[in-house]
N, CA, C and O atoms as a Tinker XYZ file with bonds, in Angstrom:
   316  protein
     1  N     52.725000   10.374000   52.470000    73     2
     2  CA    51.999000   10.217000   51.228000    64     1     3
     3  C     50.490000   10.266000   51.427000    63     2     4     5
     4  O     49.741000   10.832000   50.630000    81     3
     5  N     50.112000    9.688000   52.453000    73     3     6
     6  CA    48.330000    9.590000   53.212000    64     5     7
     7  C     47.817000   10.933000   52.924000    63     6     8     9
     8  O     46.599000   10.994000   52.758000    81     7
     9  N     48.766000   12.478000   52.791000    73     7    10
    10  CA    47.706000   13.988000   53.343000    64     9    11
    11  C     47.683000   13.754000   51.591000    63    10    12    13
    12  O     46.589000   13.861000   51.036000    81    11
    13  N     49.046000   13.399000   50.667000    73    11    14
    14  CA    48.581000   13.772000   49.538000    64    13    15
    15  C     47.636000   13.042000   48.499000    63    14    16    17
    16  O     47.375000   13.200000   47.306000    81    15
    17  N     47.324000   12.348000   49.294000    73    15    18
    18  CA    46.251000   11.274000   48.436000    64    17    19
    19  C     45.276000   11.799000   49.143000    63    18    20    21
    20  O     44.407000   12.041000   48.305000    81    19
    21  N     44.889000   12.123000   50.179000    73    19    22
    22  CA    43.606000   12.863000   50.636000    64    21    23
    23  C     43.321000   14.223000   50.180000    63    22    24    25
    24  O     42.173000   14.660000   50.262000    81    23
    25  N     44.438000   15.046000   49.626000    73    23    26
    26  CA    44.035000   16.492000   49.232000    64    25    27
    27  C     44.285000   16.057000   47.428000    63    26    28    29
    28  O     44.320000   16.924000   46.556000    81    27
    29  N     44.415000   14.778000   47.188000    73    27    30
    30  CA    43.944000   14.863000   45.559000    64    29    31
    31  C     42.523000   14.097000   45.073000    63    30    32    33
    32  O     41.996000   14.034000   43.963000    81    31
    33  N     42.121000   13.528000   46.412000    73    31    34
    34  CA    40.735000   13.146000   46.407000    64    33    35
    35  C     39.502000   14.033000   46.586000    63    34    36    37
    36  O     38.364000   13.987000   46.118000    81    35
    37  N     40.089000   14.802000   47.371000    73    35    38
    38  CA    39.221000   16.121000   47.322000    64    37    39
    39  C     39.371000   17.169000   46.165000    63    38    40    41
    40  O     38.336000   17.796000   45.939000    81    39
    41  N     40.331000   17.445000   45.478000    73    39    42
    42  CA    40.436000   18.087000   44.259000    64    41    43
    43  C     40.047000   17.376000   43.126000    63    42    44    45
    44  O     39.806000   18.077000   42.143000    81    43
    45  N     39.928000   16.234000   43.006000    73    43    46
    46  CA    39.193000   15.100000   41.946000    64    45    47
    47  C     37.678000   15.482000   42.580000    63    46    48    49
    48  O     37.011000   16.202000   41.838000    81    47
    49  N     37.037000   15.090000   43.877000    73    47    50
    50  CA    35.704000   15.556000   44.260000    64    49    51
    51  C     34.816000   16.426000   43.764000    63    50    52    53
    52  O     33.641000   16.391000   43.400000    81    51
    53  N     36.263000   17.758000   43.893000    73    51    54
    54  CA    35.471000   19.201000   43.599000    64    53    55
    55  C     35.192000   19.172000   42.161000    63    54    56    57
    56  O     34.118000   19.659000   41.808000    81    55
    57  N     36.183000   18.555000   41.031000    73    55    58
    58  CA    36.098000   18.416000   39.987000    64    57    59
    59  C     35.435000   17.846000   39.225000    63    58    60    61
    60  O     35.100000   18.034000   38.056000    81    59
    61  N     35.255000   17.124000   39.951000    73    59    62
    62  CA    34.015000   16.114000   39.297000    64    61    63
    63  C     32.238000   16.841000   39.320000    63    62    64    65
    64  O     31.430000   16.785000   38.393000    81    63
    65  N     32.047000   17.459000   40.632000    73    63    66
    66  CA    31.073000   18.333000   41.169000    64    65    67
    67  C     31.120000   19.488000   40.164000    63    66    68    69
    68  O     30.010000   19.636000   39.651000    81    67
    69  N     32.047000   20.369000   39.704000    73    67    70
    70  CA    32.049000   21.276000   38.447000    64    69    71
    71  C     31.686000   20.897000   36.976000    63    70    72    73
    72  O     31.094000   21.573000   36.134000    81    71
    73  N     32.340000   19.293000   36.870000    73    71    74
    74  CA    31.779000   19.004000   35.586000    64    73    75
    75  C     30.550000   18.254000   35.684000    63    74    76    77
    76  O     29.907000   18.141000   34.640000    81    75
    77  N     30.222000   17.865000   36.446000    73    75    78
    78  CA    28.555000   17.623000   36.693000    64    77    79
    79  C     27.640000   18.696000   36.926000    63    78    80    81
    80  O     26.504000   18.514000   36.488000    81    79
    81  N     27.821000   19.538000   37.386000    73    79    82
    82  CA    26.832000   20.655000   37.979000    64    81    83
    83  C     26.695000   21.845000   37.047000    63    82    84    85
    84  O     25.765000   22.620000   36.827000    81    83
    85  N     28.017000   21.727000   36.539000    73    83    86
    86  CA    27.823000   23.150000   35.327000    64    85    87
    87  C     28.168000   22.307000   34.530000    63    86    88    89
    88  O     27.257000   21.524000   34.262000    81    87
    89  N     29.239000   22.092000   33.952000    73    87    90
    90  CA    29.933000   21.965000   32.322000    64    89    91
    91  C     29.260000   21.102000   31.665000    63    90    92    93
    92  O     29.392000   21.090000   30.441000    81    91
    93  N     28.344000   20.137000   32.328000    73    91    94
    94  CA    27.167000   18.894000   31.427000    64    93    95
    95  C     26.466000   19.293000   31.435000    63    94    96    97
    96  O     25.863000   19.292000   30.362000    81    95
    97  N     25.790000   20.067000   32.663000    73    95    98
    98  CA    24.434000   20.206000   32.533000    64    97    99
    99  C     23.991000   21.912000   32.329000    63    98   100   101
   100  O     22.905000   22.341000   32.721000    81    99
   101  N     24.958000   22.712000   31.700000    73    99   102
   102  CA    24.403000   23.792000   31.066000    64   101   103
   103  C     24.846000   23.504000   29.755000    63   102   104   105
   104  O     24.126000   23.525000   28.756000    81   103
   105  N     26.219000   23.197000   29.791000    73   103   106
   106  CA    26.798000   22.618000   28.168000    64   105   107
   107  C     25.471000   22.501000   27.191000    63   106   108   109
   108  O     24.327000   22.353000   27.619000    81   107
   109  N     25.804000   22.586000   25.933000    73   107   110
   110  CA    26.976000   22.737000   25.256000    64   109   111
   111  C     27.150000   24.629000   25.350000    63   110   112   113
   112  O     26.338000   25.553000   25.304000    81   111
   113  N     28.067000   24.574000   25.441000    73   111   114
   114  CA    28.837000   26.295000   25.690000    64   113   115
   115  C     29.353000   26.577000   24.213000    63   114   116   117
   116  O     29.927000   25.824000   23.426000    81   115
   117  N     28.972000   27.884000   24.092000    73   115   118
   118  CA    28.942000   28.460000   22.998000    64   117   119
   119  C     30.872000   28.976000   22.656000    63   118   120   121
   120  O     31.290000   29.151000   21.512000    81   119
   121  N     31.559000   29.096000   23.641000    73   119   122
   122  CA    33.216000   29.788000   23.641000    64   121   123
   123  C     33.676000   29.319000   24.832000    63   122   124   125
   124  O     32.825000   28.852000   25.588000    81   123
   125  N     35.070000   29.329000   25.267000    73   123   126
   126  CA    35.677000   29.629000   26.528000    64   125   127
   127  C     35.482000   30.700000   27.407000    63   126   128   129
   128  O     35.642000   30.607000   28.624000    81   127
   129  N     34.966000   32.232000   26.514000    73   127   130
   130  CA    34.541000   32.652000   27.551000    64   129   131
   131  C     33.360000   32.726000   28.090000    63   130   132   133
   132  O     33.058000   33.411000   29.067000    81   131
   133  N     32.408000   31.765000   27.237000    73   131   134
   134  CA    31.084000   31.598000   28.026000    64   133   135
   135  C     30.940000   30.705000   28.920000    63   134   136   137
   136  O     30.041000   30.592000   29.753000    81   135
   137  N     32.157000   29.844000   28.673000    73   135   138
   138  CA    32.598000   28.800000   30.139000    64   137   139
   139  C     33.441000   29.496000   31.212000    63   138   140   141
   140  O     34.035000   28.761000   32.001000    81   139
   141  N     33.524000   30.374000   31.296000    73   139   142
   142  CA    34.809000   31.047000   32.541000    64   141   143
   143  C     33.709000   31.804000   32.715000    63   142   144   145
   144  O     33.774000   32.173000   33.888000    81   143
   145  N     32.418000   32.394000   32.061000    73   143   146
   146  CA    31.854000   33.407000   32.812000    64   145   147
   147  C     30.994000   31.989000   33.841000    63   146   148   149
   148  O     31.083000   32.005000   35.069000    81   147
   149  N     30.453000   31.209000   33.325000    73   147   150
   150  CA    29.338000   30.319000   34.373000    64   149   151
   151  C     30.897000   29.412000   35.242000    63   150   152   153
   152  O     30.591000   28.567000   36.084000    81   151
   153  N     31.737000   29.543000   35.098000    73   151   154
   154  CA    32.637000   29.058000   35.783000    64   153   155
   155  C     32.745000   29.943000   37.137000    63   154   156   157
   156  O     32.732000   29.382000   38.233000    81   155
   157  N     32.835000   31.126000   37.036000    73   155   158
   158  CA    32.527000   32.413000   37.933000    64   157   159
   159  C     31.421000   32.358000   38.831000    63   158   160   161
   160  O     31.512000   32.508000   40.049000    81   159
   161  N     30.166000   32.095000   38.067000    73   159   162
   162  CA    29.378000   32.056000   38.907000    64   161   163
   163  C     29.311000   30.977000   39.855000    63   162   164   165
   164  O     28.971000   31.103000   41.031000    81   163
   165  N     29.768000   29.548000   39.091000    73   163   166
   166  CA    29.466000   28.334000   39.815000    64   165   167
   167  C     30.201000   28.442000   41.495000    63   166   168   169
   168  O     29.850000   28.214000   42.652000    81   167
   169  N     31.161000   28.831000   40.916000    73   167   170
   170  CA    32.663000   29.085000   42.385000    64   169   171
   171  C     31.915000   30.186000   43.179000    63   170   172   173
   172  O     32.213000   30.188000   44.374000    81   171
   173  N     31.047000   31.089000   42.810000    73   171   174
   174  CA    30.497000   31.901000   43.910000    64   173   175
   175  C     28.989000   31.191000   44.271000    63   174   176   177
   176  O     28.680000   31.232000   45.462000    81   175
   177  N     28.187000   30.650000   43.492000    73   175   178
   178  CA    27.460000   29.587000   44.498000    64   177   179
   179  C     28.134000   28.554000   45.229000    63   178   180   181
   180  O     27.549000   28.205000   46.254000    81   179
   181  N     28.975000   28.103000   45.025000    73   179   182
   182  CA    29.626000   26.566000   45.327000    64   181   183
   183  C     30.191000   27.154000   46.979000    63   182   184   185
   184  O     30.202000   26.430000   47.974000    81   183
   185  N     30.603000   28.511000   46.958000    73   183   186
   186  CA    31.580000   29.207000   48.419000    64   185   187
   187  C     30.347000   30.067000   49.280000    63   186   188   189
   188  O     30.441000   30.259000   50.493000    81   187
   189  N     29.154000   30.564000   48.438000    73   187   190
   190  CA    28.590000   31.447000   49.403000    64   189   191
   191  C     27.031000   30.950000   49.584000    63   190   192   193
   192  O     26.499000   31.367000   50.614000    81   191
   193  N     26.315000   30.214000   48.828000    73   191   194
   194  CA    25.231000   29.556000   49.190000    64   193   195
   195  C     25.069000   28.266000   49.317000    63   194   196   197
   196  O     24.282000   27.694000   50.071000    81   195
   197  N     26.089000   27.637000   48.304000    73   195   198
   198  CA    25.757000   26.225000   49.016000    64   197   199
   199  C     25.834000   25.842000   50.038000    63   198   200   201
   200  O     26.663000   26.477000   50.690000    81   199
   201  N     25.185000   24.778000   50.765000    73   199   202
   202  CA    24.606000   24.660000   51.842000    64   201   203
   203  C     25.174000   23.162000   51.957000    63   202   204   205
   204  O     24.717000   22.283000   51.227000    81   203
   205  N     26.533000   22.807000   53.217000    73   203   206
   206  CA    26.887000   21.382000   53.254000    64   205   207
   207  C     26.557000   21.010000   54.289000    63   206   208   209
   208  O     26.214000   21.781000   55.185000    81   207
   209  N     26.581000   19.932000   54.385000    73   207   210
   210  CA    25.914000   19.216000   55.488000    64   209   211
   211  C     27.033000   18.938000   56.265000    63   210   212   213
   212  O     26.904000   19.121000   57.476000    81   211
   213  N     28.405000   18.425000   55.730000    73   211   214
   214  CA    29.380000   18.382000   56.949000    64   213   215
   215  C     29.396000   19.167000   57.772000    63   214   216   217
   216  O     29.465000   18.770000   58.935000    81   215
   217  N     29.327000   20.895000   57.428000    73   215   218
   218  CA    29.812000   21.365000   58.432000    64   217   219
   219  C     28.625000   22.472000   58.743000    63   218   220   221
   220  O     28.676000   23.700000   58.811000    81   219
   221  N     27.425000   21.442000   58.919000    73   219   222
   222  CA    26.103000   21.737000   59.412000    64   221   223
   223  C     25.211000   22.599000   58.787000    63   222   224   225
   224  O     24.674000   23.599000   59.264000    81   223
   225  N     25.088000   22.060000   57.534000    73   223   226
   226  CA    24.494000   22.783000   56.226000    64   225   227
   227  C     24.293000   24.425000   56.334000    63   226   228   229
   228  O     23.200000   24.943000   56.564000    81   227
   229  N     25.586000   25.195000   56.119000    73   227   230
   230  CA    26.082000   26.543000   55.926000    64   229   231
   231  C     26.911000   26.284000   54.781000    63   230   232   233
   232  O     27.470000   25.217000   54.527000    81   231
   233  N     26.946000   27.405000   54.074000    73   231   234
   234  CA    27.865000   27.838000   52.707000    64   233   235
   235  C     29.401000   27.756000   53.334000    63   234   236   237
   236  O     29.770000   28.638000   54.110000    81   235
   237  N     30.043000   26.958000   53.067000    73   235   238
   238  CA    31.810000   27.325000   52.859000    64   237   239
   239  C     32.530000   28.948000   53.687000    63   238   240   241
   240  O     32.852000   29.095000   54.866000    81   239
   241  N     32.583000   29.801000   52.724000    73   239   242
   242  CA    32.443000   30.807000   53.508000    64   241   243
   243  C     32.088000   31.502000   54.728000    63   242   244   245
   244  O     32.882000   32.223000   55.333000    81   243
   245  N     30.666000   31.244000   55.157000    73   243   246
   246  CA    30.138000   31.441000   56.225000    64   245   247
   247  C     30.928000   30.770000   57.741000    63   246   248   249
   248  O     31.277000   31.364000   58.761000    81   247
   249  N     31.018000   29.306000   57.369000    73   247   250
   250  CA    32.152000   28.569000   58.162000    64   249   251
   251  C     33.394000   28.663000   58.397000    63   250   252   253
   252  O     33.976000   28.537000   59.475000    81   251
   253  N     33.845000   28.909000   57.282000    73   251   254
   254  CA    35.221000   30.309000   57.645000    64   253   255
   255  C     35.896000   30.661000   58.645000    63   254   256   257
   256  O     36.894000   30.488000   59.344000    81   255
   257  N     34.095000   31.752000   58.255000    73   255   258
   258  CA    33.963000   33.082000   59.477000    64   257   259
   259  C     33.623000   32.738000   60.399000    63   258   260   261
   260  O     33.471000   33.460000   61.384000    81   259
   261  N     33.425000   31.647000   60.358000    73   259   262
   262  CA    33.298000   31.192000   62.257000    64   261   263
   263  C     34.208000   30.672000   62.775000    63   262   264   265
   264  O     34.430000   30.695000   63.985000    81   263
   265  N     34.969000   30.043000   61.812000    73   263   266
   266  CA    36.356000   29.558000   62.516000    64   265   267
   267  C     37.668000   30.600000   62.587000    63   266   268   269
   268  O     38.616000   30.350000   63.331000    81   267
   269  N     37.632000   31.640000   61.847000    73   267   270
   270  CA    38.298000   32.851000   62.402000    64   269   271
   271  C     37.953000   33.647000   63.378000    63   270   272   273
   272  O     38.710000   34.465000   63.902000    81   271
   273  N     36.670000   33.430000   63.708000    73   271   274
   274  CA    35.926000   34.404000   64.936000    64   273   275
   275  C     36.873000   33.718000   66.078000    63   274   276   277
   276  O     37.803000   34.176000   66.742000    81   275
   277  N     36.375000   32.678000   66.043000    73   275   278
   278  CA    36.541000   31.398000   67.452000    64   277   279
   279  C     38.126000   31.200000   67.548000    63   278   280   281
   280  O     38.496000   31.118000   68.719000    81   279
   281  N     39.234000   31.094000   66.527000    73   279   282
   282  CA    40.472000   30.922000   66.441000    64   281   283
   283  C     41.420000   32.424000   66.606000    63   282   284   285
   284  O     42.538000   32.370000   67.118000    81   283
   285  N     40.961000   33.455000   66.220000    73   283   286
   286  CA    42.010000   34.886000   66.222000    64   285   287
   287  C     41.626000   35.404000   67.004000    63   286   288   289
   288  O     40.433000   35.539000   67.274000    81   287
   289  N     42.731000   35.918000   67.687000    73   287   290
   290  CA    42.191000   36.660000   69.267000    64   289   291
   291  C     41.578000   38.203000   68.294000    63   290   292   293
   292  O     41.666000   38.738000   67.189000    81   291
   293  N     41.161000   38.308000   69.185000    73   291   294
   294  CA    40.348000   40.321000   68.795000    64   293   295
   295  C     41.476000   41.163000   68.759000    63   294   296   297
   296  O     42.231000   41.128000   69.731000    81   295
   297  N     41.672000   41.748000   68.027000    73   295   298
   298  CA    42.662000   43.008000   67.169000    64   297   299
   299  C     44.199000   42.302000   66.916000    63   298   300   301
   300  O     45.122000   43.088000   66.707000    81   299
   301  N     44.463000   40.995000   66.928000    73   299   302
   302  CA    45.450000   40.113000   66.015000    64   301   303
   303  C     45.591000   40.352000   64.698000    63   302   304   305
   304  O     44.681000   40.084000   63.914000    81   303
   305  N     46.715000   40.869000   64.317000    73   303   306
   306  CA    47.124000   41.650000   63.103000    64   305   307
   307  C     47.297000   42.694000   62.891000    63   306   308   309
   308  O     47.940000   43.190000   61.966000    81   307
   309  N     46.438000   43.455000   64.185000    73   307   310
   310  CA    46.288000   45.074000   63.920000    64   309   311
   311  C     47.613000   45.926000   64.652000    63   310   312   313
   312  O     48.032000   45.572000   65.754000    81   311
   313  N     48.185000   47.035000   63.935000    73   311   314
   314  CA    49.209000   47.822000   64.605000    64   313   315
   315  C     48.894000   49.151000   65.151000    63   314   316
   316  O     49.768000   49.809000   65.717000    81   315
């Protein structure tokens, strides 16, 4: 029960971080789809520039790619 109370604390986290960062503070939104378009954007700042400090202030993404560099041997997958 411990992983699933830790991966719904982090999905409450992220959620909370979306409705603070966009949905209050650009709100009030004119439609749903003027919330799914800044919803779009938020998820591509939130993965490719934000900058965290856990994992030594780099964007999400970027960290990734370093842990697939360092973890998959060279041409793994390829036929």
């Amino acid at each position: 029960m411990t992983i699933y109370r830790s991966i719904n604390a982090l999905a409450e986290s992220v959620n909370g971080l979306y409705k603070t960062e966009l949905v209050h503070r650009r709100g009030p939104w004119r439609g749903l789809e003027d919330l799914e378009r800044g919803t779009l954007g938020w998820v591509g700042w939130f993965n490719h520039r934000r900058l965290f400090a856990a994992i030594g202030y780099i964007p999400p993404v970027e960290y990734e790619a370093n842990l697939t560099r360092e973890t998959v041997p060279p041409g793994a997958g390829t036929q």
